[in-house]
N, C-alpha and C positions, 0 to 999 in steps of 0.2 A: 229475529232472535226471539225464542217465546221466554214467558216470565224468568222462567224458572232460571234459564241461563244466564239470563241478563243478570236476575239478581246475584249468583254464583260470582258471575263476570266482577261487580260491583264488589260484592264481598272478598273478594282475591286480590282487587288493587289496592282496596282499603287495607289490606294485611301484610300487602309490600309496602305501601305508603310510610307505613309504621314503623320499618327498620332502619335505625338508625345506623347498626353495627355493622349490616350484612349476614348476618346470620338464618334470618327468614328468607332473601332469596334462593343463598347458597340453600336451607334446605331445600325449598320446592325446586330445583333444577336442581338435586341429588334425586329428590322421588321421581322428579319428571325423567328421568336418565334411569334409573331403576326399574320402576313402574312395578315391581314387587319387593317387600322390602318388611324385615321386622326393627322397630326400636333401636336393637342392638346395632344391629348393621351401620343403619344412619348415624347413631352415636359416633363409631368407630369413623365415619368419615369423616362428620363434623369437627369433632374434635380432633383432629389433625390440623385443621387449623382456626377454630374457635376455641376459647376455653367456658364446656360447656356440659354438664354433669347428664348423666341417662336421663335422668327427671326432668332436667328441662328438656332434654328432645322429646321424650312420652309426649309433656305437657304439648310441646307448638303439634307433632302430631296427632295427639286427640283433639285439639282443637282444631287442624285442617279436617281431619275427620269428622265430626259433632256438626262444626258452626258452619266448614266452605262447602263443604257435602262434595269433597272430590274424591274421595277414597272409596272403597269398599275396605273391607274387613273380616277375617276367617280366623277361627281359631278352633282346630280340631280336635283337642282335647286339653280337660284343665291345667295339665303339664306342659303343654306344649306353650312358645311364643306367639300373641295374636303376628296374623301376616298380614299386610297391609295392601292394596292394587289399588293405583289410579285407573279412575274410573275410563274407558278408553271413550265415551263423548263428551268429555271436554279437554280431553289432550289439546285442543285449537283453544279455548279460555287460557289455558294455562300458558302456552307456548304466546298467546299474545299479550298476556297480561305483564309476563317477563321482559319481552320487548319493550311495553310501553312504559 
């Protein structure tokens, strides 16, 4: 595994490590199960069974985006929603980190 994954790898357990609630896995296995997806959407799912405001889902997903570097990100015009894709090599980071 070269640097870059490994550190990905590392930073992605650390960020499940962290949930106390369930809320952080339940996202990343809505994006991993999506794999294109904007804010809203995820909202809409999460909060079906979390109690959890758009803001905080933006927040944990610009934070997977920024800090774990597994997303991409598109946004075609200023009016439009950014769209979100998991990035497709580390779909196996992500699908293992879940497991572990």
């Amino acid at each position: 595994m070269n640097a870059l994954r490994h550190k990905i790898k590392q930073r992605l357990e650390k960020y499940l490590e962290m949930d106390k609630s369930g809320i952080r896995s339940h996202l990343i296995k809505t994006v991993l199960k999506l794999r294109k997806f904007t804010v809203d959407k995820v909202h809409r799912i999460l909060s079906r069974k979390f109690p959890v405001s758009r803001n905080m889902v933006a927040s944990m997903v610009g934070y997977i985006y920024s800090k774990l570097g597994i997303l991409r990100a598109r946004k075609d015009s200023y009016k439009t929603s950014t769209v979100y894709y998991v990035k497709e090599e580390y779909l196996d980071i992500i699908t293992a980190a879940l497991k572990g």
